[in-house]
C-alpha positions, 0 to 999 in steps of 0.5 A: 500500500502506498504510504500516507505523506504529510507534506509541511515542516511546521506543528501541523504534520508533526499533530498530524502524524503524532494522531495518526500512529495514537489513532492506530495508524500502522502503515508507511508514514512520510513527511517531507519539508523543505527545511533541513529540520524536523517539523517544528513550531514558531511562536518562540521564534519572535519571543524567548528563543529570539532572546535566548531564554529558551533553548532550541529542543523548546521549538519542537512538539515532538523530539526527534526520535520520536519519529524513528520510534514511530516508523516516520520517515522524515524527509528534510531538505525537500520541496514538493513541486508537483501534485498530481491528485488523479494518479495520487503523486507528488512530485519533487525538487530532486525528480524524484515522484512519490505515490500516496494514498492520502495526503496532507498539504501543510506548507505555510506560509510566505513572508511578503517582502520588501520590494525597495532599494536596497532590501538586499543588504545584510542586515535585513531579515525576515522571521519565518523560520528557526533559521531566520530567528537564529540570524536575527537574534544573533544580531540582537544580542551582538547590538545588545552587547555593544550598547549601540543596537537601533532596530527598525521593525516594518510591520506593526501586525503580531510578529512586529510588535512581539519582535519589538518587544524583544528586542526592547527586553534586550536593551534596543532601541526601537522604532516600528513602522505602520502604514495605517493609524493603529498597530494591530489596528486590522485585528484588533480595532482601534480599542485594543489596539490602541492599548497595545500601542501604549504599552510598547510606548510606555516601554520606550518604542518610537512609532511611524505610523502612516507610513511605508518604506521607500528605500533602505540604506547601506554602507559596505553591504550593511543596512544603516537606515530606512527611508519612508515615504514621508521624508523621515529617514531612520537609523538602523543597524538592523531591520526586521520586516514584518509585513505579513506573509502569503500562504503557500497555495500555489501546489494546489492551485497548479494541482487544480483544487478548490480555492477559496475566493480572495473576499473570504480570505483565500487559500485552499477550500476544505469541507469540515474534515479538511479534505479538498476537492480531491477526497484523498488529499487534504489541507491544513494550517495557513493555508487552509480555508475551513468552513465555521459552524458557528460563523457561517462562513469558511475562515482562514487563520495563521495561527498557532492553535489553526495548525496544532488542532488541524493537524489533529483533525486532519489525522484523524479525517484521514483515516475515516472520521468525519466530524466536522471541524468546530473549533473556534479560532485561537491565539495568544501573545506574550509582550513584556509582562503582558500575556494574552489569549483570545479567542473567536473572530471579528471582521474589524474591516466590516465593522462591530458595534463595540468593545466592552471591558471588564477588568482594569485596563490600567492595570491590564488585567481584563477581558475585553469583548468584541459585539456584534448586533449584540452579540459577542462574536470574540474575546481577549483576555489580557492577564487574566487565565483560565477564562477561555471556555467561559468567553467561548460559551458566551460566543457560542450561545449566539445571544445578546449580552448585556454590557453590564454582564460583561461589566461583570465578568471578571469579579 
C-alpha cells in the first residue's frame, strides 16, 4: 500500500502524524519539508528563543526520535513541486515522484517582502523560520552587547510588535513602522489596539505610523537606515520586516483544487474534515480555508492553535472520521509582562458595534469583548487565565449580552 505523506515542516504534520500512529495508524508514514529540520513550531521564534531564554529542543512538539520510534520517515531538505491528485503523486525538487494514498498539504506560509532599494543588504531579515530567528537574534544580542543596537521593525501586525518587544527586553532601541493609524489596528480595532500601542510606548518604542518604506540604506553591504515615504529617514543597524506573509497555495492551485475566493480570505477550500476537492488529499494550517459552524462562513487563520488542532483533525479525517471541524479560532501573545489569549473572530474591516471591558485596563488585567448586533462574536483576555471556555460559551450561545454582564465578568 502506498504510504500516507504529510507534506509541511511546521506543528501541523508533526499533530498530524503524532494522531495518526495514537489513532492506530500502522502503515508507511512520510513527511517531507523543505527545511533541513524536523517539523517544528514558531511562536518562540519572535519571543524567548529570539532572546535566548529558551533553548532550541523548546521549538519542537515532538523530539526527534520520536519519529524513528514511530516508523516516520522524515524527509528534510525537500520541496514538493508537483501534485498530481488523479494518479495520487507528488512530485519533487530532486525528480524524484512519490505515490500516496492520502495526503496532507501543510506548507505555510510566505513572508511578503520588501520590494525597495536596497532590501538586499545584510542586515535585513525576515522571521519565518528557526533559521531566520537564529540570524536575527544573533544580531540582537551582538547590538545588545555593544550598547549601540537601533532596530527598525516594518510591520506593526503580531510578529512586529512581539519582535519589538524583544528586542526592547534586550536593551534596543526601537522604532516600528505602520502604514495605517493603529498597530494591530486590522485585528484588533482601534480599542485594543490602541492599548497595545501604549504599552510598547510606555516601554520606550518610537512609532511611524502612516507610513511605508521607500528605500533602505547601506554602507559596505550593511543596512544603516530606512527611508519612508514621508521624508523621515531612520537609523538602523538592523531591520526586521514584518509585513505579513502569503500562504503557500500555489501546489494546489497548479494541482487544480478548490480555492477559496480572495473576499473570504483565500487559500485552499476544505469541507469540515479538511479534505479538498480531491477526497484523498487534504489541507491544513495557513493555508487552509475551513468552513465555521458557528460563523457561517469558511475562515482562514495563521495561527498557532489553526495548525496544532488541524493537524489533529486532519489525522484523524484521514483515516475515516468525519466530524466536522468546530473549533473556534485561537491565539495568544506574550509582550513584556503582558500575556494574552483570545479567542473567536471579528471582521474589524466590516465593522462591530463595540468593545466592552471588564477588568482594569490600567492595570491590564481584563477581558475585553468584541459585539456584534449584540452579540459577542470574540474575546481577549489580557492577564487574566483560565477564562477561555467561559468567553467561548458566551460566543457560542449566539445571544445578546448585556454590557453590564460583561461589566461583570471578571469579579
Amino acid at each position: 500500500m502506498d504510504p500516507f505523506v504529510l507534506v509541511g515542516g511546521g506543528l501541523t504534520t508533526a499533530r498530524a502524524a503524532e494522531a495518526l500512529r495514537t489513532e492506530g495508524y500502522d502503515g508507511d508514514l512520510v513527511v517531507v519539508t523543505a527545511e533541513p529540520h524536523h517539523p517544528y513550531e514558531r511562536p518562540p521564534l519572535s519571543k524567548d528563543y529570539l532572546r535566548g531564554e529558551a533553548e532550541r529542543d523548546a521549538v519542537f512538539p515532538l523530539e526527534e526520535a520520536w519519529y524513528g520510534e514511530h516508523g516516520v520517515e522524515v524527509r528534510t531538505g525537500e520541496t514538493v513541486v508537483g501534485l498530481d491528485p488523479a494518479s495520487r503523486t507528488l512530485t519533487l525538487s530532486d525528480g524524484a515522484t512519490l505515490t500516496f494514498a492520502k495526503a496532507l498539504l501543510a506548507p505555510g506560509s510566505t513572508p511578503r517582502t520588501l520590494s525597495v532599494p536596497g532590501s538586499d543588504l545584510a542586515g535585513v531579515h525576515y522571521l519565518r523560520t528557526i533559521d531566520d530567528s537564529d540570524r536575527i537574534s544573533a544580531q540582537l544580542l551582538e547590538a545588545s552587547l555593544e550598547g549601540v543596537g537601533r532596530l527598525v521593525v516594518v510591520g506593526d501586525g503580531w510578529i512586529g510588535l512581539e519582535v519589538a518587544a524583544s528586542a526592547r527586553t534586550l536593551g534596543l532601541d526601537v522604532t516600528v513602522v505602520g502604514r495605517g493609524a493603529h498597530p494591530l489596528g486590522r485585528v484588533l480595532g482601534t480599542e485594543m489596539s490602541d492599548f497595545y500601542a501604549g504599552v510598547h510606548t510606555e516601554h520606550g518604542v518610537r512609532w511611524q505610523r502612516g507610513a511605508s518604506v521607500t528605500g533602505l540604506r547601506g554602507a559596505d553591504g550593511r543596512v544603516t537606515g530606512v527611508d519612508l515615504s514621508d521624508g523621515t529617514h531612520l537609523g538602523a543597524d538592523v531591520v526586521v520586516v514584518g509585513a505579513g506573509v502569503t500562504p503557500n497555495i500555489g501546489l494546489a492551485e497548479a494541482a487544480g483544487l478548490d480555492l477559496r475566493d480572495a473576499a473570504l480570505g483565500g487559500g485552499v477550500a476544505v469541507d469540515g474534515t479538511l479534505a479538498t476537492s480531491h477526497p484523498d488529499v487534504f489541507a491544513g494550517g495557513d493555508i487552509a480555508s475551513i468552513p465555521s459552524p458557528h460563523y457561517g462562513r469558511p475562515l482562514r487563520v495563521e495561527h498557532w492553535a489553526i495548525a496544532q488542532e488541524t493537524g489533529t483533525h486532519a489525522g484523524k479525517a484521514m483515516l475515516g472520521a468525519t466530524d466536522p471541524y468546530d473549533k473556534l479560532p485561537y491565539f495568544y501573545s506574550d509582550q513584556y509582562d503582558v500575556g494574552m489569549e483570545y479567542t473567536g473572530w471579528v471582521d474589524v474591516q466590516a465593522g462591530y458595534d463595540d468593545v466592552v471591558v471588564s477588568g482594569d485596563a490600567d492595570k491590564r488585567e481584563f477581558v475585553a469583548f468584541w459585539r456584534v448586533d449584540g452579540q459577542v462574536v470574540a474575546g481577549m483576555a489580557v492577564n487574566v487565565w483560565e477564562q477561555m471556555e467561559r468567553v467561548e460559551e458566551l460566543i457560542r450561545s449566539g445571544r445578546k449580552v448585556p454590557t453590564t454582564e460583561l461589566e461583570g465578568f471578571v469579579g
